[in-house]
C-alpha positions as CSV (number, residue, x, y, z in Angstrom):
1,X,-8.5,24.2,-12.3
2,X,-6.2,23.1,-9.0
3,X,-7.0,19.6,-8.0
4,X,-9.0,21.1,-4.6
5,X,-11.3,23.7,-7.1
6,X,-11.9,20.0,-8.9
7,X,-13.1,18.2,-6.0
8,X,-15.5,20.7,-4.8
9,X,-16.9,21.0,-8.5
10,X,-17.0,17.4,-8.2
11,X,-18.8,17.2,-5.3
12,X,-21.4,19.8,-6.2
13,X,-22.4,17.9,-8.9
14,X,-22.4,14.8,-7.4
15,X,-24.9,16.1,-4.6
16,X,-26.8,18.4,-6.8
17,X,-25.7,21.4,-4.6
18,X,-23.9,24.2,-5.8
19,X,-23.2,25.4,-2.4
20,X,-21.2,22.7,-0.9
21,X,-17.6,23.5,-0.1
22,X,-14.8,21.0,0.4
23,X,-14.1,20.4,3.9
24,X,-10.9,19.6,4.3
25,X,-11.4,19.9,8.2
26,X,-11.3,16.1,9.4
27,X,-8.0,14.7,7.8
28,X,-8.3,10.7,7.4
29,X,-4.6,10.3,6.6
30,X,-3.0,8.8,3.6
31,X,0.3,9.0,1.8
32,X,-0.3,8.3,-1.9
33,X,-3.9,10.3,-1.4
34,X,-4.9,12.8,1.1
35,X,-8.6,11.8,2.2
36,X,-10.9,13.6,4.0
37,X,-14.0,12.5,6.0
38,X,-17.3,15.0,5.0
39,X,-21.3,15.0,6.2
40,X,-23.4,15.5,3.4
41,X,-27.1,16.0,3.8
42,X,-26.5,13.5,6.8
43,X,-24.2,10.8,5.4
44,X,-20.9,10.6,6.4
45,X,-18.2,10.2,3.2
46,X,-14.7,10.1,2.9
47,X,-13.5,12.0,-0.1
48,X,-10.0,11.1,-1.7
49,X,-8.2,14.1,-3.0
50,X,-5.1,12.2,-5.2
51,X,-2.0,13.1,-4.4
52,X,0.9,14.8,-6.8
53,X,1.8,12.8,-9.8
54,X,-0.3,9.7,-8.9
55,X,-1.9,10.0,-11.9
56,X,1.6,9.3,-13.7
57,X,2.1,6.3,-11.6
58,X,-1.7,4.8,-11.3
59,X,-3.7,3.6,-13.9
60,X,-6.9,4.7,-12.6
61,X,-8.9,3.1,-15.1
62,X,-7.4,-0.8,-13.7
63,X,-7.6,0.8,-9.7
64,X,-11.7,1.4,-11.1
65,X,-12.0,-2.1,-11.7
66,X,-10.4,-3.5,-9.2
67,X,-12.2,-1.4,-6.5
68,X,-15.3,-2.7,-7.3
69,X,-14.2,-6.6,-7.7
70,X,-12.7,-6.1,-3.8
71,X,-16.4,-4.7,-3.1
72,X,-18.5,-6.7,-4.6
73,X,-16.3,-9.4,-2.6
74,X,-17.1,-7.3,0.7
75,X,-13.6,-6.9,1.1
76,X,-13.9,-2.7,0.3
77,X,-16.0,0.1,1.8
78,X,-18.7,0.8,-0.4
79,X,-17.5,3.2,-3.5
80,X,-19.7,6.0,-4.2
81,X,-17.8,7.9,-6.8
82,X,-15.2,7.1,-8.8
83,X,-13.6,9.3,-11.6
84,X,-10.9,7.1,-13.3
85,X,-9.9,10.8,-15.1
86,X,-8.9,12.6,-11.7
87,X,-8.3,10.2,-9.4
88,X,-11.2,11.4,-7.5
89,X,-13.1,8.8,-5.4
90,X,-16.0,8.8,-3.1
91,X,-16.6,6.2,-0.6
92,X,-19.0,5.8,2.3
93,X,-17.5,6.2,5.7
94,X,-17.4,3.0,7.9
95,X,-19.1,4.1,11.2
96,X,-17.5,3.5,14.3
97,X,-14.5,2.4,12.9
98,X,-10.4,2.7,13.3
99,X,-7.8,1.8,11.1
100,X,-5.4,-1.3,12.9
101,X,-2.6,1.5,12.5
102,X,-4.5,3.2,15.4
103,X,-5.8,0.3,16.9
104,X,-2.5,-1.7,17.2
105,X,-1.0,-3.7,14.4
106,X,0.4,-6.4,16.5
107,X,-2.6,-6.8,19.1
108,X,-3.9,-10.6,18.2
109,X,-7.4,-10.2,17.4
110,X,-6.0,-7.2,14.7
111,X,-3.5,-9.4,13.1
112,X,-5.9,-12.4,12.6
113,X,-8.3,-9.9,10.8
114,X,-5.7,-8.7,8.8
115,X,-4.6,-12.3,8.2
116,X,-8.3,-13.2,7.2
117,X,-8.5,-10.4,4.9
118,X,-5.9,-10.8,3.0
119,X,-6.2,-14.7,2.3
120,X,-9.7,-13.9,1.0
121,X,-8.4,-11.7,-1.3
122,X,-5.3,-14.3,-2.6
123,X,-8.1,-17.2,-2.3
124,X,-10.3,-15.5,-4.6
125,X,-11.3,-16.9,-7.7
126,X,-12.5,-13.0,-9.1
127,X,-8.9,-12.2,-10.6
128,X,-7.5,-9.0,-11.4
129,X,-6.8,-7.9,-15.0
130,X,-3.8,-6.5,-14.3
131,X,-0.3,-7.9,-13.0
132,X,1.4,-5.9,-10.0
133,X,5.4,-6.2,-10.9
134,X,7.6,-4.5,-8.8
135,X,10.6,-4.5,-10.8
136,X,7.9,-3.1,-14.2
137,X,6.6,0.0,-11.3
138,X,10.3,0.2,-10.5
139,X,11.3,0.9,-14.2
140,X,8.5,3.3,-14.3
141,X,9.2,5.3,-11.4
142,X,13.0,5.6,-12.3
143,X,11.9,6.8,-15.4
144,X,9.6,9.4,-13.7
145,X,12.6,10.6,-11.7
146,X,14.5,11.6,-14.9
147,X,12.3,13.1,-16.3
148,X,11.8,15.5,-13.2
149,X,15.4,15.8,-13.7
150,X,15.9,14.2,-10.5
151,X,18.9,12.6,-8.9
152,X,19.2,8.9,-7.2
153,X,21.4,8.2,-3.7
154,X,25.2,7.5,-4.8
155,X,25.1,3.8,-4.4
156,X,21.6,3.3,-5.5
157,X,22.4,1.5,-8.7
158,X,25.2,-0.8,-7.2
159,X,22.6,-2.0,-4.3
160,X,19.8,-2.6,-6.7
161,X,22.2,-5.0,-8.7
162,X,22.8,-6.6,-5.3
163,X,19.3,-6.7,-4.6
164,X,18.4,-8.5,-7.8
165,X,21.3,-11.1,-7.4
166,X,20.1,-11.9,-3.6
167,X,16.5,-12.4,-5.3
168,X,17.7,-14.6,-8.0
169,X,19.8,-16.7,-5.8
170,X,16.8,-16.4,-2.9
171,X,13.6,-16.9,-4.5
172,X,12.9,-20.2,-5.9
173,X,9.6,-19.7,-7.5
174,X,6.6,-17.0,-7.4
175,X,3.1,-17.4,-7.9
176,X,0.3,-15.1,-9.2
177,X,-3.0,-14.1,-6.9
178,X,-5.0,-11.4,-6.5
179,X,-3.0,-9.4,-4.2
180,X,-3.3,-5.5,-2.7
181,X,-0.2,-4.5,-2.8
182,X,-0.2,-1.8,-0.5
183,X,-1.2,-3.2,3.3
184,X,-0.1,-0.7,5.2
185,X,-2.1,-0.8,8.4
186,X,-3.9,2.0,8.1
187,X,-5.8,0.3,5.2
188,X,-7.3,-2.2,7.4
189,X,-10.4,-0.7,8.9
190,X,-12.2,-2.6,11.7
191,X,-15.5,-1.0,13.5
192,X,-17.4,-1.5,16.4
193,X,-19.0,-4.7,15.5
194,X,-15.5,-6.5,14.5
195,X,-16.0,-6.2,11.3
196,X,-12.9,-5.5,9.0
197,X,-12.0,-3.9,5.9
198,X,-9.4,-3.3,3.3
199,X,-9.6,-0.7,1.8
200,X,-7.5,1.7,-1.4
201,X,-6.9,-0.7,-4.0
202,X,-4.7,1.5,-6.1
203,X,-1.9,-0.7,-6.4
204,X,-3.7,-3.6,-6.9
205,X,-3.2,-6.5,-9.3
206,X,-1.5,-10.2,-9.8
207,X,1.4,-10.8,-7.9
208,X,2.6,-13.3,-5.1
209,X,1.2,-13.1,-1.9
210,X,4.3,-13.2,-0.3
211,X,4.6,-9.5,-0.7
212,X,1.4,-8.5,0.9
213,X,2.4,-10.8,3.7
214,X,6.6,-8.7,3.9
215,X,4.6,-5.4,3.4
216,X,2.2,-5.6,6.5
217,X,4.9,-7.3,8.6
218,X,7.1,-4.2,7.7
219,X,5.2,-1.3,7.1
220,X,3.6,-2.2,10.6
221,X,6.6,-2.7,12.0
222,X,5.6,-6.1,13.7
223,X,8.1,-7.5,16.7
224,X,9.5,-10.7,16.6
225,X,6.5,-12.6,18.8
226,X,3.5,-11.0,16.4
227,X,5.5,-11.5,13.1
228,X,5.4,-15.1,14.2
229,X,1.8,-15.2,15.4
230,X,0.9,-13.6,12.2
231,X,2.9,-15.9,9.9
232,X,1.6,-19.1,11.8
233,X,-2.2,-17.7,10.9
234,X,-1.7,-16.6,7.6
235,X,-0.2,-20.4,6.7
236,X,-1.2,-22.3,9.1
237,X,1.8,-23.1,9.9
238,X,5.6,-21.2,10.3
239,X,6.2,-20.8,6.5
240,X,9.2,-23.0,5.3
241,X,12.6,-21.6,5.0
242,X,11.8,-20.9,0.8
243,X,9.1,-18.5,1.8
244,X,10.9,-17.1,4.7
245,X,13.7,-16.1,1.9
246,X,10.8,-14.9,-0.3
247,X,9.1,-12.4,2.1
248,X,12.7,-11.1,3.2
249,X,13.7,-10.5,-0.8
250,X,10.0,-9.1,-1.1
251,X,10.8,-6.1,2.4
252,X,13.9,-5.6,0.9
253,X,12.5,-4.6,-2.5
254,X,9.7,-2.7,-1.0
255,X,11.8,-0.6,0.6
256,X,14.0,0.3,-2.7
257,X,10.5,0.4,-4.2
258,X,8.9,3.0,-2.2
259,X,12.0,4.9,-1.9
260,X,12.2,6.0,-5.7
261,X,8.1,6.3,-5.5
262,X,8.7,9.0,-2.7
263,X,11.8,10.8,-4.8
264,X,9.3,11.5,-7.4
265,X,7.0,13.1,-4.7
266,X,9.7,14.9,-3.2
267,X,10.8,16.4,-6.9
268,X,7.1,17.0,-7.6
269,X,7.5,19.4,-5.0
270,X,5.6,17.2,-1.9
271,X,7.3,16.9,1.8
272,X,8.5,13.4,1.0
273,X,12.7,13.5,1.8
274,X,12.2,12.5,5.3
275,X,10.1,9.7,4.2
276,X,12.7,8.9,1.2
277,X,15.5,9.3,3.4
278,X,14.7,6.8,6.0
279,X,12.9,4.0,3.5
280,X,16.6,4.0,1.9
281,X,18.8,3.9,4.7
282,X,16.7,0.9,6.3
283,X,17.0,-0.5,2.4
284,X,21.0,0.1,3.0
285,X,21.7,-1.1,6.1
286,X,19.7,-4.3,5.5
287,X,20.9,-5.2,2.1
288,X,24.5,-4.9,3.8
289,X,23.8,-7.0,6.8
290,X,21.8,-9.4,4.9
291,X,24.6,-10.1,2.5
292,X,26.9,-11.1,5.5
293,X,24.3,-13.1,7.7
294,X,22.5,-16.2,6.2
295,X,20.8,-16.4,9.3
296,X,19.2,-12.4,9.3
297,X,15.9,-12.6,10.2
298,X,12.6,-11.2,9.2
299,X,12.0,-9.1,12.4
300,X,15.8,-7.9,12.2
301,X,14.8,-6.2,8.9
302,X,12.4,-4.5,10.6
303,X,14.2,-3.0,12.8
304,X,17.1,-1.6,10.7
């Protein structure tokens, strides 16, 4: 059975009717996932369809757990479904809502929301069971790639030694919190009464919240005024120069992370080499100019 026959069957079961049919009409987005937003007997749902070879790099079972801490912390929308097996989730739609990628990651009100989030979820005292290391989900991706009998870029090995010396020379110490690990903006959900939401807590576990804090600065692509406005928020106060050289090692090795996590997509057969292609070259370009210029800044990143 193809992953869309096991939705629907899924879903009939779920709603007792063996009549509904997967609508795949109203597309919610998503990279890792494809969701999709579907009325049922009245109630609006979104319904995650998991994307190609997730299954190989999530542990669904962990994601299960840690889905329903971040909702029973009202951080989450509330989960409906969740098959740890599949991948398949059902959660209720937020009404009235947008995700900040829509509704501007760098507009003020937006970024303190996002700032409030995600210290509630590095404040919490409901730990994770699981640790979120990138260089451990690096390994395992790499390992993914060979075994698809895939190919890295030419100078991929000799940057990721480079990478892992500027980290060791950078990065004084790192703590563990319960951390996301995946902020994109379009995670954040805000509706019409201001309330916000984070929301796909697949990746999930321990880790320093430095890298939650380097992945929404770049994966929203923040300018140099709201990186600032959002650092000052999130510590209160402009981060010292040790956690400045944190959250730049942490957007460097996002970059190289993601990039390896979209070759397995693309030799899984899934429209990722665009995506691969330009995750690397910013990884390139940065971890050149960044071993040249003490003084490279966060919002120069960026913009590479």
């Amino acid at each position: 059975m193809n992953i869309e026959d096991l939705v629907q069957s899924k879903l009939r079961s779920i709603f007792d009717d063996d009549y509904l049919i997967f609508d795949k009409s109203r597309f919610a987005g998503g990279l890792t996932n494809y969701n999709y937003i579907m009325n049922i007997k009245g109630s609006e749902y979104i319904i995650r369809q998991p994307g190609g070879m997730t299954n190989q790099m999530i542990d669904r079972s962990i994601e299960k757990v840690n889905n329903r801490i971040a909702s029973e912390l009202g951080l989450n929308s509330e989960c409906v479904y969740f098959d740890e097996n599949s991948g398949i989730k059902i959660s209720a739609y937020i009404k009235n809502s947008q995700n900040v990628a829509l509704a501007n990651p760098c507009k003020n009100g937006n970024l303190r929301a996002v700032s409030s989030l995600l210290k509630k979820t590095h404040l919490s005292k409901r730990h994770f069971p699981n640790v979120f290391d990138w260089k451990t989900e690096l390994t395992k991706y790499e390992q993914i790639v060979k075994e698809l009998n895939g190919d890295f870029f030419y100078d991929y090995h000799a940057l990721k030694r480079n990478l892992l010396n500027f980290l060791g020379q950078n990065i004084i110490q790192t703590i563990s919190q319960p951390c996301h690990n995946d902020p994109v903006p379009e995670n954040f959900v805000i509706n019409d009464k201001d309330e916000a939401y984070l929301i796909d807590w697949e990746y999930s576990g321990m880790n320093d919240p430095a890298w939650d804090v380097a992945a929404y600065i770049l994966e929203s692509k923040l300018d140099d005024e709201s990186i600032k406005d959002f650092l000052t928020d999130y510590y209160d106060h402009y981060p010292k120069r040790e956690e400045i050289a944190k959250i730049k090692g942490f957007m460097l090795a996002q970059d190289l992370l993601w990039t390896v996590w979209a070759l397995i997509r693309h030799y899984n057969g899934d429209d990722f080499l665009d995506y691969c292609y330009f995750r690397y070259e910013r990884f390139r370009k940065n971890m050149v100019a960044i071993s040249h210029l003490s003084d490279y800044s966060i919002s120069s990143i960026v913009k590479n």
